[in-house]
N, C-alpha and C positions, 0 to 999 in steps of 0.2 A: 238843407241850407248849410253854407258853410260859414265859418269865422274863422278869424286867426287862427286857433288853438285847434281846428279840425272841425268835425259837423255838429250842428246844434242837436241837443237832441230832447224831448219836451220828457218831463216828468212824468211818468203816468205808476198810480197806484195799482199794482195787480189786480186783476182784475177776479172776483169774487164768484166762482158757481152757482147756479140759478138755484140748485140744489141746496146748496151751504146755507145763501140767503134765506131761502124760504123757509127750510130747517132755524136758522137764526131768529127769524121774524117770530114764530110759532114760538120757541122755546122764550121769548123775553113779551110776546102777550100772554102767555099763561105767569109768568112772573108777574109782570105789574094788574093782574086781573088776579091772583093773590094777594098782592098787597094790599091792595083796592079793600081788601076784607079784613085788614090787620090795622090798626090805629102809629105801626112801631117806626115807620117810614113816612112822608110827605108825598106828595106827587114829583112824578121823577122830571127833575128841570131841564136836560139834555139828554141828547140820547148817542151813538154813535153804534157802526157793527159791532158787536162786541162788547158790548159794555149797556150802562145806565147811570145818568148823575143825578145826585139828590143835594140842592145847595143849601151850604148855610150860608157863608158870604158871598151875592153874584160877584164873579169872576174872582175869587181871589178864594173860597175852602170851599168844600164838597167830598163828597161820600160817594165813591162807585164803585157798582158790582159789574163785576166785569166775567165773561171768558173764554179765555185763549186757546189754540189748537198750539200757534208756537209761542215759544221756543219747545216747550211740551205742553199736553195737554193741562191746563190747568181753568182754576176758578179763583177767584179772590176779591176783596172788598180792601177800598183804600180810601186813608183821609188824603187830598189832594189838597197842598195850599198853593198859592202862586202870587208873583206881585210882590208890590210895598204889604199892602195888605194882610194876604196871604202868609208872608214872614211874621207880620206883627203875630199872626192869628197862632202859628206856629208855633212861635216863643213861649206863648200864652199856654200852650197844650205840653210844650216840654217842660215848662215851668211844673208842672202838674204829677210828670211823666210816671213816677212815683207812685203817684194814685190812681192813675188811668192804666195802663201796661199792665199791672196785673188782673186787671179785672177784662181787659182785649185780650189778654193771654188764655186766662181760666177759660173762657168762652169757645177757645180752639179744640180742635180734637190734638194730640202727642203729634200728630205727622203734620201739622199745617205750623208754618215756616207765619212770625210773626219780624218785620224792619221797621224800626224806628228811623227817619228821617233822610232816607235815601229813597233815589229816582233815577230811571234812568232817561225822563227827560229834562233836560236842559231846564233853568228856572223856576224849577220846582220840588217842590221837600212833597215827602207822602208816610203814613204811617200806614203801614199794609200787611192784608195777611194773604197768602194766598196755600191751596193744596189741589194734590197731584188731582188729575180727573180721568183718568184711563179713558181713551177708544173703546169700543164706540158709545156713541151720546147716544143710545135710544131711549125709549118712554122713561124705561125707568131711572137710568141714570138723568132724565133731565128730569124728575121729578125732585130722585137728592140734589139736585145742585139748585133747585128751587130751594130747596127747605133748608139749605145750607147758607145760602145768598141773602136770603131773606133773616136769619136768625143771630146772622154774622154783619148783616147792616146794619142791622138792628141795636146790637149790642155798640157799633161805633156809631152810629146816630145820637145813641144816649149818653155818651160817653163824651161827644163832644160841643153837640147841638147848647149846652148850658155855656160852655165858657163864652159864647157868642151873646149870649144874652147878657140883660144889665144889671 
């Protein structure tokens, strides 16, 4: 089809390997079939490739473990705010920042990269940590990036889950 400006052309998401998926699916049911055994997390409230969200306020904070192949391989957990809400919720945890920052810090290994209140999407602040995760993801490496995900959610579930509260 054409328009003015040349052919129309439809958006389409790259398309994912049968392979990657399956490997993906595998790797984030033995994650939340872990957690399922730990008190430190909620049941996870969204989900997407690539990630897991655990909410505190729907649609405006939350907590996910996420990981990436690009830009490099990596793994990381982020507070995500969004929204009116979302800012307020923000404010709230900067206000904090102080008390909170060191104790998401100490909980890092020296190589995992901790951001205060930057995103690279649009309308949204995130408090994140994330570290390298070398090629390839087999058993074992998906086992630390379980015990990583999990202990590093944990630390920011507790960390923030109170200032939500009354």
């Amino acid at each position: 089809m054409l328009s003015a400006f040349g052919p129309i052309r439809a958006h389409r998401k790259p398309r994912i390997p049968a392979e990657n998926l399956a490997r993906d699916r595998a790797f984030w049911s033995d994650l939340l079939a872990a957690r399922a055994k730990s008190v430190d997390l909620p049941p996870h409230g969204g989900a997407g490739y690539g990630h897991r969200r655990f909410i505190i306020i729907r649609k405006a904070a939350w907590v996910t473990l996420y990981r990436a192949v690009s830009p490099y391989p990596q793994i990381g957990v982020f507070l995500r705010c969004s929204g009116l809400a979302g800012e307020a919720f923000f404010a709230l945890a900067d206000s904090r920042r102080g008390a909170i920052a060191p104790v998401l810090q100490s909980a890092l290994e020296p190589e995992a990269k901790l951001h205060w209140g930057c995103s690279y999407h649009p309308g949204t602040i995130d408090v994140a940590a994330h570290i390298a995760a070398p090629l390839p993801w087999d058993d074992a490496a998906a086992d630390a990036h379980v015990a990583w995900l999990l202990r590093i959610g944990a630390v920011w579930w507790a960390s923030f889950v109170p200032l939500a509260e009354p």
